[in-house]
C-alpha positions as CSV (number, residue, x, y, z in Angstrom):
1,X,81.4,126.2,78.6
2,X,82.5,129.8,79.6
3,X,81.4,131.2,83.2
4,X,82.1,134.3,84.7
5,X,83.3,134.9,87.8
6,X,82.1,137.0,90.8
7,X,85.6,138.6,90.0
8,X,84.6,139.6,86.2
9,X,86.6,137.4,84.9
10,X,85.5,134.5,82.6
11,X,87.0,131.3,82.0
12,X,86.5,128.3,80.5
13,X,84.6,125.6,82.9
14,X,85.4,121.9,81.9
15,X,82.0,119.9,81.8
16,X,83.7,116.8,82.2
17,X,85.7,115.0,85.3
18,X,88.5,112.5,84.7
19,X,88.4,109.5,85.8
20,X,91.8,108.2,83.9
21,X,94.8,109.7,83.8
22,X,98.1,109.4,81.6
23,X,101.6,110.5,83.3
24,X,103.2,113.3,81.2
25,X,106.9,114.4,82.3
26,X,108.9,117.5,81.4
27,X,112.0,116.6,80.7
28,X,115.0,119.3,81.1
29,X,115.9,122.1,78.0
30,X,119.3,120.2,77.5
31,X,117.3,116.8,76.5
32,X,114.7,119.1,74.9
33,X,117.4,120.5,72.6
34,X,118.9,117.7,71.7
35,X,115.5,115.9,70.8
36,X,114.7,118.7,68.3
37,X,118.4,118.4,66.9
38,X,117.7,114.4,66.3
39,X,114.1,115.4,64.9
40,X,115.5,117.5,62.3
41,X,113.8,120.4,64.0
42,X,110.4,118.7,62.8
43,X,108.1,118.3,65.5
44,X,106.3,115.3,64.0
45,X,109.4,113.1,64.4
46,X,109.7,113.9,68.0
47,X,108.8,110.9,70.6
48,X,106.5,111.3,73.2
49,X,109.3,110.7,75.9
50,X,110.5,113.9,74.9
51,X,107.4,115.9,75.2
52,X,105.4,117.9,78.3
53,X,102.3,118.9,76.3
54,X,101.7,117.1,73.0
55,X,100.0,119.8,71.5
56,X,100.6,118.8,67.9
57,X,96.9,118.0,66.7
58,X,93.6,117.2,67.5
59,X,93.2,114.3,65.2
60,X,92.9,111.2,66.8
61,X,94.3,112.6,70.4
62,X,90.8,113.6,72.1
63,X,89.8,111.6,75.1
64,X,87.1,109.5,74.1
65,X,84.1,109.0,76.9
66,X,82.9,106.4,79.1
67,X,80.2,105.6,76.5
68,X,82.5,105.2,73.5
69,X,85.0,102.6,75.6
70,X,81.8,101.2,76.8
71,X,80.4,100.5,73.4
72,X,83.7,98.8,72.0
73,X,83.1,96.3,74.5
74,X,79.8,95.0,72.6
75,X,80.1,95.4,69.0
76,X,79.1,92.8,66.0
77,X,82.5,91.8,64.8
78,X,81.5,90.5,61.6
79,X,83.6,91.2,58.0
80,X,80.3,91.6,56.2
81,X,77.0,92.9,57.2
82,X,77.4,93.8,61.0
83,X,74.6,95.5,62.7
84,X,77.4,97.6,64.4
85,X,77.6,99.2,61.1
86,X,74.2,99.6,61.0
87,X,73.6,101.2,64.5
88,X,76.4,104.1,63.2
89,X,74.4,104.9,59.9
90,X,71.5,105.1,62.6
91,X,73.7,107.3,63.8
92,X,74.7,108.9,60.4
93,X,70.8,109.3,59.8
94,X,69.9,110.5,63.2
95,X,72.4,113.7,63.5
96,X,73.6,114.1,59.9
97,X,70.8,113.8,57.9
98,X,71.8,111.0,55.5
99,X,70.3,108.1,54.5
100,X,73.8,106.7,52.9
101,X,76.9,106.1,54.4
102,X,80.2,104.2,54.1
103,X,83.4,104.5,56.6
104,X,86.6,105.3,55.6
105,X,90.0,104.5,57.6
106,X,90.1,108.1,58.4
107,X,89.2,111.8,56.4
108,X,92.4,111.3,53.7
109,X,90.9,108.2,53.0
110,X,87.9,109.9,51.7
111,X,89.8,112.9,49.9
112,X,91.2,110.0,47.8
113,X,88.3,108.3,46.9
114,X,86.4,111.5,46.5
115,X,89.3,112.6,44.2
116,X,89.5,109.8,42.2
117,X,86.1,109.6,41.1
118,X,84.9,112.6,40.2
119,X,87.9,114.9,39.4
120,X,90.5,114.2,36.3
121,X,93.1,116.1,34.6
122,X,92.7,119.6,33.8
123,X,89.7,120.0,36.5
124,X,89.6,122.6,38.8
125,X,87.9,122.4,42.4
126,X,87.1,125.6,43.9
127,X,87.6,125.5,47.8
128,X,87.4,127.6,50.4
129,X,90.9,127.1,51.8
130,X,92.9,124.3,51.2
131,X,94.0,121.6,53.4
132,X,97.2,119.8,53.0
133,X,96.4,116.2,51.9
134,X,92.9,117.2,50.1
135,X,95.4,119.4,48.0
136,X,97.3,116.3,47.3
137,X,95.0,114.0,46.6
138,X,93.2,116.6,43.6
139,X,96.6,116.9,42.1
140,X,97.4,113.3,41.8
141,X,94.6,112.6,40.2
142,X,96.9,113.4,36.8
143,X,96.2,117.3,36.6
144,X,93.2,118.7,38.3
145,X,93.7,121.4,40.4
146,X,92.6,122.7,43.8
147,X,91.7,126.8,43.7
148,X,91.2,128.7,47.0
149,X,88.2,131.3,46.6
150,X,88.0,132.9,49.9
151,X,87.1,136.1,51.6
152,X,89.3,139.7,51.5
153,X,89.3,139.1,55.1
154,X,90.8,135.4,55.4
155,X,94.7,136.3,55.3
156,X,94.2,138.9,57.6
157,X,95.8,137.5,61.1
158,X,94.7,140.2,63.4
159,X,90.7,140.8,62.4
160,X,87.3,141.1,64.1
161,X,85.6,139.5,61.0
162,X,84.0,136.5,62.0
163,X,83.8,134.3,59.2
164,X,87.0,134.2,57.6
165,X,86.3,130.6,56.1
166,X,83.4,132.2,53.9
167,X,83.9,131.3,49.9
168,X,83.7,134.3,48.0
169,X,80.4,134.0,45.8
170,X,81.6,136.6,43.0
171,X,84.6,134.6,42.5
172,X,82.7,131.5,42.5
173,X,81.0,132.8,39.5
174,X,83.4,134.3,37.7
175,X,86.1,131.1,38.2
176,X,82.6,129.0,36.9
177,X,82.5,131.3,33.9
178,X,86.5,131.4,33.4
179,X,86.6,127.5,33.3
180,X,83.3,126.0,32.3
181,X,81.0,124.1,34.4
182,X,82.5,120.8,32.8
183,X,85.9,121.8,34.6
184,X,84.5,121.9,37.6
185,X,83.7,118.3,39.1
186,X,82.1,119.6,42.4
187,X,82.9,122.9,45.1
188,X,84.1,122.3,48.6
189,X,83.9,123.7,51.9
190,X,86.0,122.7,54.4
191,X,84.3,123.6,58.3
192,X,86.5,124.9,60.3
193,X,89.4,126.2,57.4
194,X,92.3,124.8,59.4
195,X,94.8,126.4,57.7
196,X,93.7,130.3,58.0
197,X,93.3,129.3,61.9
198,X,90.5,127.1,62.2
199,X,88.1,129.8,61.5
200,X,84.4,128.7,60.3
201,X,82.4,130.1,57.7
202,X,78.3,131.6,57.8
203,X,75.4,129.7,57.0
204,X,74.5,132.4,55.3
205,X,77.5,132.0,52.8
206,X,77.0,128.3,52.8
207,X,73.6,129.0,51.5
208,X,74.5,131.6,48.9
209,X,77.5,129.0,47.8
210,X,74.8,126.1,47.2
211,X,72.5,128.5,45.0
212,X,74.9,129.2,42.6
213,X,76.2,125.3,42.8
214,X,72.6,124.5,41.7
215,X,72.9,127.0,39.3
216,X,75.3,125.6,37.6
217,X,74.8,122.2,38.0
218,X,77.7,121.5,40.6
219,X,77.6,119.3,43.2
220,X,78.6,120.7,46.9
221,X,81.0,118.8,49.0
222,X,81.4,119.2,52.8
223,X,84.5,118.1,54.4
224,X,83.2,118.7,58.3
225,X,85.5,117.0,59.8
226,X,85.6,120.3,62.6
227,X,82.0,120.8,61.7
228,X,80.5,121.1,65.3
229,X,83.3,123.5,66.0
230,X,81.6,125.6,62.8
231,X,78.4,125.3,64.0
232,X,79.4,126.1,67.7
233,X,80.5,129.3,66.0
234,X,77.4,130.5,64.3
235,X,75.2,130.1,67.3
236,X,77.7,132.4,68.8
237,X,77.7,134.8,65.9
238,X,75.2,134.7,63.5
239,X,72.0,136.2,64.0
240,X,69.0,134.3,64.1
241,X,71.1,131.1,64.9
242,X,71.5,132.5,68.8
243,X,68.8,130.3,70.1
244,X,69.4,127.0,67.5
245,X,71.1,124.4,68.9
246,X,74.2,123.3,67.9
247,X,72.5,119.9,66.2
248,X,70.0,121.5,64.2
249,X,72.7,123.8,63.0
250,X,74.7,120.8,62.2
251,X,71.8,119.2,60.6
252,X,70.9,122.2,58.5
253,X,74.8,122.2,57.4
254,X,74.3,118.7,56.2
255,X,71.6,119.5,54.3
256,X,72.9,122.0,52.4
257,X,75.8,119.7,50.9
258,X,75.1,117.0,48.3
259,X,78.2,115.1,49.5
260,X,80.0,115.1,53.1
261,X,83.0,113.7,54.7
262,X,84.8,113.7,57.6
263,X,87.4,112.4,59.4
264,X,86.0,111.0,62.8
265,X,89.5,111.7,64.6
266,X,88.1,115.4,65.4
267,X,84.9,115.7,66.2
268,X,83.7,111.8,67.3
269,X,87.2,111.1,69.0
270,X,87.2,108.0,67.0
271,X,90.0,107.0,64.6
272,X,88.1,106.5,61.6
273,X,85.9,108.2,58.8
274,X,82.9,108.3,56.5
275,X,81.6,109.9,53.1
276,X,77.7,110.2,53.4
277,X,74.7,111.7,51.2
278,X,71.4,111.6,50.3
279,X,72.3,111.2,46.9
280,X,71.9,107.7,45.8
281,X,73.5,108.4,42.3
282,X,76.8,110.4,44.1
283,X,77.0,107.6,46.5
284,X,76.4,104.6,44.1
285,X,79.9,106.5,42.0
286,X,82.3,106.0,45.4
287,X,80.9,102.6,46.6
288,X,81.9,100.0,43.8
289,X,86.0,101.6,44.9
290,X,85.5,101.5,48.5
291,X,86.6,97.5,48.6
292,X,89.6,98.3,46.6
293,X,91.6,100.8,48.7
294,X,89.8,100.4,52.2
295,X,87.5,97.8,52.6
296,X,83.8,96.1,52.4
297,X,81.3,98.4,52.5
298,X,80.6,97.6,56.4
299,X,83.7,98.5,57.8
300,X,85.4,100.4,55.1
301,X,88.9,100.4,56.8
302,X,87.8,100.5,60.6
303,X,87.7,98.2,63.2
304,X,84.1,97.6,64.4
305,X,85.1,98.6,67.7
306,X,86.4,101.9,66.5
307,X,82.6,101.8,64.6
308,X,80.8,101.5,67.7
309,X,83.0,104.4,69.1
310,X,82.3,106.6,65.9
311,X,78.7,105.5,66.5
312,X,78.6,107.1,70.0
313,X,80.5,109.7,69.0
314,X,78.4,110.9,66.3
315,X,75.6,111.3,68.9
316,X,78.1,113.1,71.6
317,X,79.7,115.8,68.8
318,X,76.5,117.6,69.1
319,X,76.5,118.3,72.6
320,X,77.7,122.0,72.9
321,X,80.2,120.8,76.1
322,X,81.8,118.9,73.6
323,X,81.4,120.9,70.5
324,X,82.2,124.1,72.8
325,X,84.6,122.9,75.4
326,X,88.2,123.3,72.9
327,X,86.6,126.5,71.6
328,X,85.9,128.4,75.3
329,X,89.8,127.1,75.6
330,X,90.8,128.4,72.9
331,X,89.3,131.7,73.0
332,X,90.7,132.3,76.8
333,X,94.1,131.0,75.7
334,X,94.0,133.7,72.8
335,X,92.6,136.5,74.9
336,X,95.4,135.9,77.2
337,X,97.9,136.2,74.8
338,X,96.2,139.5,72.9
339,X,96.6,141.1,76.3
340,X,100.3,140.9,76.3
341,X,101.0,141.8,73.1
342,X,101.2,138.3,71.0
343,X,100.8,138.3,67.2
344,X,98.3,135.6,67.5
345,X,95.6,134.6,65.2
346,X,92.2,136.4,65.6
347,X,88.8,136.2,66.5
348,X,89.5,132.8,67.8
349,X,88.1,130.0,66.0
350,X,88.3,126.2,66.6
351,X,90.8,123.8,66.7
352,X,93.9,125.3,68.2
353,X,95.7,129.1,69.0
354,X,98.1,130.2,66.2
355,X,100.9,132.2,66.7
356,X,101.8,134.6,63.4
357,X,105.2,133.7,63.0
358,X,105.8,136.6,60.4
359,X,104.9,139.1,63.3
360,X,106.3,137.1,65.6
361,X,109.6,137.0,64.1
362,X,110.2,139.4,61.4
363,X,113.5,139.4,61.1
364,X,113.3,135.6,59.7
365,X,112.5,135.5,55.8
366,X,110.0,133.2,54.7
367,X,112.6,131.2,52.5
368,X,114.1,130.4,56.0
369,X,110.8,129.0,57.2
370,X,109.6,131.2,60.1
371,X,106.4,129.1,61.2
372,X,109.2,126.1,61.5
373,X,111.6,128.0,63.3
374,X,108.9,129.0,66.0
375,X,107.8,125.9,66.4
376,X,110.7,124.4,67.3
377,X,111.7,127.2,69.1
378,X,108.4,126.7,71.4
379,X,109.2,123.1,71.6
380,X,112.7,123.8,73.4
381,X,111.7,126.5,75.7
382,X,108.0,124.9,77.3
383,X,108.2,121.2,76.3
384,X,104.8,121.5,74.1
385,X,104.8,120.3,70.4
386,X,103.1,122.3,68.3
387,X,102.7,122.2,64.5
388,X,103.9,124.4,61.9
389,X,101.4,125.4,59.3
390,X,103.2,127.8,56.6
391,X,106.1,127.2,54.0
392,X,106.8,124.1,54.9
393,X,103.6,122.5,55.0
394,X,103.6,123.8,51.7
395,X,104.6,121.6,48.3
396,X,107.4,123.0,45.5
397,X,106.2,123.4,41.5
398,X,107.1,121.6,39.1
399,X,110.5,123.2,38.8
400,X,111.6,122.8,42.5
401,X,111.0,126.5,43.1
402,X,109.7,126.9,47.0
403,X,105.9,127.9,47.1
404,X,105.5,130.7,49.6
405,X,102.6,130.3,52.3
406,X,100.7,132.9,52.3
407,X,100.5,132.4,56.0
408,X,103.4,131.4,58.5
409,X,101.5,129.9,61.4
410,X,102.6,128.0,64.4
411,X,99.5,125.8,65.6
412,X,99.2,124.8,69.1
413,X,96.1,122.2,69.2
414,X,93.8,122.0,72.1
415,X,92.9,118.4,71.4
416,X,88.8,117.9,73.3
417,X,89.1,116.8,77.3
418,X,92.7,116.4,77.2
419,X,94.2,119.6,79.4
420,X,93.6,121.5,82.0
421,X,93.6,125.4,82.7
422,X,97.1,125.4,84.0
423,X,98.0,123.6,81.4
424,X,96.9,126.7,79.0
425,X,98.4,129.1,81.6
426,X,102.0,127.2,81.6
427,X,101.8,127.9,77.4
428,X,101.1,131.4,78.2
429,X,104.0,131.9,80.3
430,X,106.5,130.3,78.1
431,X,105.5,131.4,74.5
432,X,105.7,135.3,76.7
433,X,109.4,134.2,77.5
434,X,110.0,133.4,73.8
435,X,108.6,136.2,73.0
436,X,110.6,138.1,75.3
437,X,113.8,136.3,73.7
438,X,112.7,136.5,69.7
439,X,115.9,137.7,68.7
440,X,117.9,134.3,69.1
441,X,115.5,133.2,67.1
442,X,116.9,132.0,63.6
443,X,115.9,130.3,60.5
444,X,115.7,126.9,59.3
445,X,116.7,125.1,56.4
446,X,116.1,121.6,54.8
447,X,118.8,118.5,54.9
448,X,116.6,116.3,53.8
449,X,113.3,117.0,51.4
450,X,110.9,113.9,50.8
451,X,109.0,114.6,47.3
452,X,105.5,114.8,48.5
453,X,104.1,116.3,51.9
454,X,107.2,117.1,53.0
455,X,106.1,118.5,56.7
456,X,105.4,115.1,58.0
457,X,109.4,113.3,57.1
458,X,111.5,116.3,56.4
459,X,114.6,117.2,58.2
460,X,115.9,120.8,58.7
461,X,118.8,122.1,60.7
462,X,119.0,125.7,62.2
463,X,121.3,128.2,60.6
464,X,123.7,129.3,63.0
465,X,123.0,126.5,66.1
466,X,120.7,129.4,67.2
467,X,119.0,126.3,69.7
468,X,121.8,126.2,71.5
469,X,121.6,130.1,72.2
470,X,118.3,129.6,73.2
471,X,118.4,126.6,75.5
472,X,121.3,128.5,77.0
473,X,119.5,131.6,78.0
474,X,116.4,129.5,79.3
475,X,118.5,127.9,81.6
476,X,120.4,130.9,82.5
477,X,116.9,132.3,83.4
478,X,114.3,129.9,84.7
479,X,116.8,126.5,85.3
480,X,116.5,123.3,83.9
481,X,112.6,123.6,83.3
């Protein structure tokens, strides 16, 4: 939660005490360099030796509570039929709304199965933003095609709007009308849009979305994987949800959709997944496939200790000092960095702080990969591996031509109950120093391209050894550290 101090000043209170702890080491801008050289200046291939802050994501790197560890200490371990699968669609029935449920070995999991069972070739799915593997999985499906329909306001970096992840209605309709209804297989929302920043969309617009699904005939599907982040959001800013609490919001979400899914990496802390409705026709499509790419229908890919976890989880996610404590961070972090004259994404939403790379460094064309640059450039000056989320993240045509993003963002996760307020403050300071030093700042460009999600295994070098300039004036400046 957020408090204010006798000072004025707010900040972000952690409602949570450790009581285990994980050495982290900074290791000096020489070794930091030459880590990022050997990575291919891709921060996903860096080790965790090399790294201060591993800032990279929030899937799967939360701090799971005392309860969770607890409960994987009892669980039915059973292949078929365990009642710790049954005490999670308790769960499932309890917060969500849903009476059926199946796991999945995380949210991909259920893209794909999703995917391959109700769109085909030459189908479009209207979403509100894509994300990178749900992309993926609607195009391998032999043609079908993933459409973004969002808001004027969503590509805007620097904005007061507060729904950015709203789905335009008008163009709903009219992409409806353009294709048919029999193109469409169903309409997705994705809660938070991780990709335009993490920011959430209204209930209001999530209501107008439904009507003209049932309109048409189209089934809704909820990817809420960051959901209580969403609904965290519209208590904060939508009126008449002020005094709702961040479960019922959740709830009334859930009941909006005909189909959900999630990965349970985010919000329960658990790796893991499910696909739930209260649609006994929808559900009865996915089931029969389950076994085939993930497993029997009570474990679906997951350990039942990781089960049990989700199970507890599910019930924690909903607590707004969970739901709110990576958002309070978040929005301090960002505030921070507004004051001193950042590019950074705005309002804050959940999941991480992004940097604009375009503003941040102009001078870098996008066919040189500015969001990649940045975020190697962040990795050799503070230690902290962040992500990048523009051009490279995205995937070339058919023809090999490069696919522009339309945003060049450098995400720096705040994964839930992992850091500390100085930890936020010791980001502050050294994305200010980069800033300070932008200009030694070049681009990137690929050595080696793998055909499909390249951002995860591809290698890039910088033009002009333009780390070595940099690592050179840190240490010139502030030492080895």
């Amino acid at each position: 939660m957020s408090i204010k101090l006798s000072s004025g000043k707010e900040i972000p209170v952690e409602m949570h005490k450790a009581r285990m702890v994980q050495k982290i080491w900074l290791s000096p801008v020489e070794e930091r360099l030459k880590a990022i050289e050997e990575a291919g200046y891709n921060t996903f291939l860096l080790k965790t030796k090399d790294m201060f802050l591993d800032m990279l994501t929030d899937s799967g790197t939360n701090a799971m509570s005392d309860n969770q560890f607890a409960a994987m200490m009892k669980v039915d371990d059973a292949y078929a039929g365990s009642m710790t699968f049954y005490e999670f669609a308790d769960a499932v029935r309890d917060v969500l709304g849903y009476k059926h449920v199946m796991n999945v070995h995380q949210g991909r999991a259920a893209e794909h199965l999703i995917s391959k069972v109700f769109a085909k070739s030459g189908d479009v799915v209207p979403t509100n933003y894509h994300f990178t593997t749900t992309k993926v999985h609607i195009e391998l499906t032999g043609g079908a095609t993933c459409l973004e329909i969002y808001t004027d306001e969503a590509l805007k970096t620097e904005s007061t709007f507060p729904f950015k992840g709203n789905m335009d209605p008008q163009k709903l309709k009219d992409t409806i009308e353009k294709y048919g209804r029999e193109k469409i297989p169903f309409v997705r929302m994705e809660a938070t849009t991780n990709l335009l920043g993490g920011q959430p969309f209204s209930m209001e617009n999530l209501k107008e979305i439904k009507r003209i699904c049932i309109q048409y005939g189209i089934p809704l599907v909820l990817d809420g994987s960051l959901m209580c982040e969403n609904a965290y959001l519209i208590r904060q800013r939508e009126r008449g949800y002020e005094n709702k609490t961040v479960a019922e919001i959740v709830k009334e979400m859930c009941d909006i959709a005909d189909l959900f899914y999630m990965s349970g990496r985010k919000n329960t802390c658990v790796r893991g997944g499910c696909i739930a409705t209260n649609n006994k026709e929808l559900f009865e499509k996915i089931q029969p496939w389950l076994p085939v790419y993930e497993g029997f229908f009570t474990y679906g890919g997951m350990s039942q200790r990781e089960i049990a976890a989700m199970a507890i989880g599910m019930r924690e996610m909903v607590n707004p000092d969970l739901a709110g404590c990576a958002i309070e961070q978040i929005k301090y972090f960002i505030k921070r960095l507004v004051e001193t004259r950042i590019p950074v994404v705005t309002p804050p939403g959940g999941l991480a702080c992004h940097l604009d790379a375009m503003k941040f460094l102009p001078h870098i064309p996008q066919s040189q990969y500015p969001a990649g640059a940045l975020t190697a450039a962040l990795y050799i000056a503070s230690g902290i591996r962040s992500m990048e989320r523009g051009t490279i993240s995205m995937e070339r045509d058919e023809e090999g031509n490069e696919v522009f993003s339309d945003l060049e963002l450098t995400r720096i996760a705040l994964p839930r109950r992992v850091y500390t307020m100085s930890h936020i403050e010791y980001a502050i300071d050294r994305i200010n120093w980069l800033y300070n030093h932008r200009d030694l700042i070049k681009g990137l460009k690929f050595v080696y391209e793998p055909p499909v999600l390249r951002f995860f295994l591809g290698k890039l070098e910088a033009i002009d050894n333009w780390g070595r300039g940099l690592s050179e004036a840190f240490k010139n400046e502030l030492g080895d550290y």
